[in-house]
N, C-alpha and C positions, 0 to 999 in steps of 0.2 A: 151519777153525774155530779153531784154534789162534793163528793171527794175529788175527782177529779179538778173540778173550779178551786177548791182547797189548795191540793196541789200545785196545779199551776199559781194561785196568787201568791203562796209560798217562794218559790221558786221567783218570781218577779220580788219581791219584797226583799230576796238575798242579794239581787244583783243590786238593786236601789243600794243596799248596807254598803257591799260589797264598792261599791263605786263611790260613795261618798267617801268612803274610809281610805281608798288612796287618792279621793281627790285632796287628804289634810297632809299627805307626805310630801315632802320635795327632797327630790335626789340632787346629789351633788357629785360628782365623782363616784367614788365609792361609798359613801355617808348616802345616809336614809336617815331625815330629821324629823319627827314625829311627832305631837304633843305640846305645839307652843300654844302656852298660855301665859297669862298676867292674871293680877288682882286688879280690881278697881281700886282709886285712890281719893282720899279724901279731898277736899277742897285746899289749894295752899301746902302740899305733900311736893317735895322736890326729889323724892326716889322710889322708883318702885322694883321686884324683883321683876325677871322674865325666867322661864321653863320651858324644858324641853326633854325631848328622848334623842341622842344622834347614835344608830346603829354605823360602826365601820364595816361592812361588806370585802373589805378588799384584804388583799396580802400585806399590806405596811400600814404602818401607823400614821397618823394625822394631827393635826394639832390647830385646836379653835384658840386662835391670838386674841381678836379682839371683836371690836362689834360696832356699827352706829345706828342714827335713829333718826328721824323726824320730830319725835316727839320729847326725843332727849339731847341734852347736850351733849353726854357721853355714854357710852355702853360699856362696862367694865366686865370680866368672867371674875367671879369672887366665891369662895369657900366658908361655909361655918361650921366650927365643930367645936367639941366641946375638952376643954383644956382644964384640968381640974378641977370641974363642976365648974365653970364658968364660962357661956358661949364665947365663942370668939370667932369676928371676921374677916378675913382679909382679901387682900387684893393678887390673882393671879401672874404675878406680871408677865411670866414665862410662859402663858395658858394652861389649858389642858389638853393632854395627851388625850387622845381617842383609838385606842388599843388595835390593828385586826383581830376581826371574829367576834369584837367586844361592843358593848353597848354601855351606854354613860349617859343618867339620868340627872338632868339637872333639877333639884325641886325642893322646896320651903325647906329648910334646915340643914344644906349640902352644898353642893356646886349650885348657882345661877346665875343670870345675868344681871348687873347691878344694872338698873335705868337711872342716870342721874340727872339732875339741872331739868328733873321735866318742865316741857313748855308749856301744858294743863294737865288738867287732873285726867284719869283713864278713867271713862267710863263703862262701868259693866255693859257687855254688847256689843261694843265696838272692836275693832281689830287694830292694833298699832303695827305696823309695818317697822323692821328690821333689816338690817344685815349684818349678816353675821361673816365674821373672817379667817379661815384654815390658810394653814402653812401651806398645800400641797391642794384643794380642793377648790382655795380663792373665797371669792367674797359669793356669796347666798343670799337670797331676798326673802324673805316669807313675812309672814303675820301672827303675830301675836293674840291670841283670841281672851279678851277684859272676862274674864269670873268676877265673881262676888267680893266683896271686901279680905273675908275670912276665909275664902275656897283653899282649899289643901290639895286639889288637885285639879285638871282641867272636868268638867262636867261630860256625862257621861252620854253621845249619841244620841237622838230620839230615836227607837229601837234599836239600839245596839247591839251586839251577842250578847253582851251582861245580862241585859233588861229583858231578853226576848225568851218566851217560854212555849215551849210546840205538844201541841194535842193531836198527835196523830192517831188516836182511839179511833178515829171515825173511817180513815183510810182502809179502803181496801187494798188484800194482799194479793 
C-alpha cells in the first residue's frame, strides 16, 4: 500500500511540475517565449538587461523589432560580443531574426533586452511586465521574473526536473 501512496503522490507532484512549467510560457503565433527574467538593480541604476528563450515553431522566420515597459522608458534588443579582446555593445536596430525550427537565447553576455531610463530600481521578487514587438507575431505581453543582483540565469523551479531525484527501490514490480 505504501508504494502505491508513493506512486500516486509521484504522479501528482509531476502534473503540479508539469503545469506550472507551461503556466511561465506564453505563445504568440508560432514563437513559444520561455525564461524571462531580470536582475535586480541597485538604487539610482537607470538600465537593466532583460532575458529570455523565444522558440520559432513555424515554417518562416520572425523577427523581434523592438519592445516597451512600464518600468522603462525604453526597451531596446541589443548584442555583446567580444571584438578583439574587447566587449562591445550595440544596439539592434534592424532586430533579430528568430529563424523557423530555431530557438534564440537572449542572456548575460549575448543578445538581450536593454531596459533603459528605469522609473525605479527592480526588485528581486518582483516581476516587471513587458512587451515585446515581432514583425509578423505583433506585440506580446508577459513578465519579467527580478533574480538576484549577480544571477546568470533565471533560478531554477522549486522541484524542478534538475532538482528532482526519484527512489523507486521501494516500488513494487
Amino acid at each position: 500500500m505504501k508504494s502505491v501512496l508513493q506512486f500516486v503522490a509521484t504522479v501528482a507532484l509531476f502534473s503540479l511540475i508539469n503545469a506550472s512549467v507551461h503556466a511561465q510560457e506564453v505563445r504568440a503565433g508560432d514563437l513559444v517565449i520561455t525564461q524571462a527574467w531580470s536582475r535586480a538593480t541597485p538604487a539610482g541604476a537607470k538600465v537593466a538587461g532583460g532575458y529570455l528563450t523565444i522558440e520559432n515553431k513555424g515554417k518562416s522566420p520572425d523577427r523581434l523589432v523592438g519592445g516597451s515597459g512600464d518600468s522603462a522608458g525604453k526597451v531596446e534588443i541589443h548584442e555583446m560580443a567580444m571584438n578583439n579582446g574587447v566587449m562591445t555593445m550595440r544596439s539592434l536596430d534592424k532586430g533579430l531574426a528568430i529563424e523557423p525550427g530555431k530557438t534564440v537565447k537572449l542572456a548575460p553576455g549575448g543578445y538581450h533586452l536593454m531596459l533603459m531610463d528605469l522609473k525605479k530600481p527592480l526588485k528581486q521578487g518582483d516581476k516587471t511586465p513587458v512587451t515585446l514587438e515581432f514583425e509578423k507575431a505583433g506585440k506580446v505581453s508577459l513578465s519579467l521574473d527580478v533574480q538576484g543582483v549577480g544571477a546568470q540565469a533565471p533560478a531554477a523551479q522549486p522541484g524542478g526536473h534538475m532538482d528532482m531525484k526519484h527512489d523507486h527501490s521501494g516500488m513494487k514490480k
